[in-house]
N, C-alpha and C positions, 0 to 999 in steps of 0.2 A: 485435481482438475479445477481451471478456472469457471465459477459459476457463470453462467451464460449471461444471467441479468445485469450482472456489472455493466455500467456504462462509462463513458468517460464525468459523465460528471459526480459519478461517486468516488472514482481515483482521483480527480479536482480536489474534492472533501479530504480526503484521504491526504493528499502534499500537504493543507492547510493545513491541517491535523500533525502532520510530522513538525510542520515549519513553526508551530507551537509550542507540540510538547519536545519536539527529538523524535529520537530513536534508540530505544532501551540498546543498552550493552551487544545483550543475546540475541537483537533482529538484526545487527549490521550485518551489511551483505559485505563477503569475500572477495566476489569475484566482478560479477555484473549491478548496473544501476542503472534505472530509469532516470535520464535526464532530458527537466522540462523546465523552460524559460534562465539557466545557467547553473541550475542547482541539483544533484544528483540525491537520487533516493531509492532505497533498497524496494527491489521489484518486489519479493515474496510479504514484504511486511508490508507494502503499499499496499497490493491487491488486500492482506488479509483486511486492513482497517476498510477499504474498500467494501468489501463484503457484509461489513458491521452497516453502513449506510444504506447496501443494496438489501441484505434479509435480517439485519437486526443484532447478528453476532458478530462480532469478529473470530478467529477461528485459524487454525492452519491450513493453507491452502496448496495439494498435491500439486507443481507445478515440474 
């Protein structure tokens, strides 16, 4: 389950945060991706870094 408090501007943080570091091997997405301003990013490892901004952890998140 996506945690409620997420907002958009901690998935904001979160692209930043990929457009930085990447995206480890093991978080590429398969199948689907969030794309935002031309650049695509794995939804489930978005929301998780997401979450680290929104309650402090990052974490796996049931979607």
């Amino acid at each position: 389950m996506i945690p409620q408090n997420i907002t958009k501007e901690h998935i904001l943080k979160a692209m930043q945060e990929i457009d930085k570091n990447g995206v480890p091997e093991e978080r590429l997405s398969t199948k689907y991706y969030l794309q935002y301003n031309g650049k695509n990013y794995p939804p489930k490892y978005t929301i998780s870094l997401a979450n680290k901004y929104a309650n402090g952890r990052a974490g796996p998140i049931d979607i």
